[in-house]
N, C-alpha and C positions, 0 to 999 in steps of 0.2 A: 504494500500500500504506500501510497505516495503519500507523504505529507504536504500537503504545499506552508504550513506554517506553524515553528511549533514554539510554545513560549513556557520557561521554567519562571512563573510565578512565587512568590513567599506563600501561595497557600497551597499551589497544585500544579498543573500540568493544563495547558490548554492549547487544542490542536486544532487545526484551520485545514480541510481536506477538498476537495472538490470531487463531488458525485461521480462525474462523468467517467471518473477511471474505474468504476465497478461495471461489471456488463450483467445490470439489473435492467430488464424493459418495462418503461415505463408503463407500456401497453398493456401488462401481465397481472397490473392491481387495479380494482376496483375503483380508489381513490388517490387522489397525492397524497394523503396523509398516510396509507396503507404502504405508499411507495415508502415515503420520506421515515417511516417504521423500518422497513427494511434496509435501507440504507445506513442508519444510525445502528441495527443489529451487528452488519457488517462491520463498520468501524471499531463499537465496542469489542468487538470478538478479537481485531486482530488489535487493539492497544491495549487490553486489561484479559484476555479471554474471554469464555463463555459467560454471561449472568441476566439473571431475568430482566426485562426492563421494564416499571409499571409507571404507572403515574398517581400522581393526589387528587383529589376532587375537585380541583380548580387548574387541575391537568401538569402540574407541576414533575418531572421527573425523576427517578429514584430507581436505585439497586437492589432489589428485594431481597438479594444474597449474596451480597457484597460491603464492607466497610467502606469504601466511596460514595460520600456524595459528587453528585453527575448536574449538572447544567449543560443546554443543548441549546443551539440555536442554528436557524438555517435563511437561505436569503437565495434564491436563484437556486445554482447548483452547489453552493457552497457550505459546507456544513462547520459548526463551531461547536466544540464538545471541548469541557472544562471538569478535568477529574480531580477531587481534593478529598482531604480527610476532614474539614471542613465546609460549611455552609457557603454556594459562590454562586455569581450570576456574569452570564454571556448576553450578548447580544451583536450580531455580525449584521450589517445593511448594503445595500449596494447603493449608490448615488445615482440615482438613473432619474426623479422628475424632481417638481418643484415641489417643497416640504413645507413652504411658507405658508400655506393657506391651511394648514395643519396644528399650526401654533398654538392658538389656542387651546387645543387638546392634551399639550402637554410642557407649556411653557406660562409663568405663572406672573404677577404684576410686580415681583423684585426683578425678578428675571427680563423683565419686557424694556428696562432701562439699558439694556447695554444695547451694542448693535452687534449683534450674533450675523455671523458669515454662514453663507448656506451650506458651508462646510460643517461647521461648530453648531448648525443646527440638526442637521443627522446626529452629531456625535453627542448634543443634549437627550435626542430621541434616543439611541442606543443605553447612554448610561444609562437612564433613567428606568428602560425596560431592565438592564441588568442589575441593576439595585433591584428594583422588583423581586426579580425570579432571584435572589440572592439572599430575600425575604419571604419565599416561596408562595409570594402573591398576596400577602397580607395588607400591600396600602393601598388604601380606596381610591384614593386619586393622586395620582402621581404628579399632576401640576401644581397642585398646590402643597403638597406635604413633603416634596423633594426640590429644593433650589439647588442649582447650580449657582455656584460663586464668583469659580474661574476656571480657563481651560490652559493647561501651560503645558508644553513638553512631554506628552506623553503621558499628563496626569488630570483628570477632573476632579476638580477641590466640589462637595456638597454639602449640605444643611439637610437631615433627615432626623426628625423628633429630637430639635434641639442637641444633635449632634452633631461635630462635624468629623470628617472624612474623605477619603479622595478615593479616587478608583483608577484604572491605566486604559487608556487605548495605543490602539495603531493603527494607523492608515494609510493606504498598500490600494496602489491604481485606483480604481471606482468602490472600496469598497473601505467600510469600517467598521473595527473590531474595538468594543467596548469591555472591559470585564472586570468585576469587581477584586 
């Protein structure tokens, strides 16, 4: 298996693959989501081995017999799987349209003072999903209960329940990788 990215975290291990090198046909499931099940089988088997893979009731993923916690995230063809012994969240986007008229839904009125580049606004939409699922779905609303502060270097500085904390991305041709 090819990796196309792979990153040694302080909490885990998080690997950036692209689908297309499995020869899984699309045409053989039912749904994408049946696909995109199978695809992430695939990966896990050949980075950690064999292990069940379930989800939570608000669809959150987990190792039913395994000590790793798993966060997963996919965008196009590209799949983002974050293994830790720890609670962590992913979130991989591609830059393909305009995200502005989106804003609202996920950028809040501290946040509406700066002037975020269409760049830094994907990468507000990412962290923000990856805080999320890092939380395993717990905040009701992610605009207003998660600010962003600042984006510098490879790091996004936020404000979540009167805490603060940073997260890492990377940004690599049209696409970007958030993770807590």
């Amino acid at each position: 298996m090819k990796i196309e990215k792979k990153i040694n975290s302080t909490k885990g291990q998080v690997f950036v693959i692209d689908s297309n090198q499995f020869e899984v046909d699309r045409q053989l499931f039912k749904s994408k989501k049946e696909f995109q099940s199978q695809v992430i089988q695939l990966i896990l088997s050949k980075l950690i081995g064999v292990h069940t893979l379930s989800h939570l009731e608000n669809g959150a993923p987990y190792l039913k017999d395994s000590p790793y916690n798993i966060s997963i995230s996919h965008c196009d063809n590209l799949f983002a799987i974050y293994i830790s012994k720890v609670k962590v969240g992913i979130d991989i986007e591609t830059i393909k349209k305009d995200i502005t008229k989106a804003k609202p839904f996920f950028i809040n009125s501290l946040e509406q003072s700066t002037k975020w580049s269409f760049e830094e606004l994907y990468l507000i939409w990412c962290a923000k999903e990856a805080i999320y699922k890092s939380l395993d779905g717990t905040i009701k609303d992610l605009a207003k209960e998660v600010t962003i502060n600042q984006i510098n270097e490879g790091r996004v500085y936020y404000k979540f329940d009167s805490k603060e904390d940073q997260l890492f991305y990377l940004k690599i041709d049209n696409w970007i990788l958030a993770y807590t």
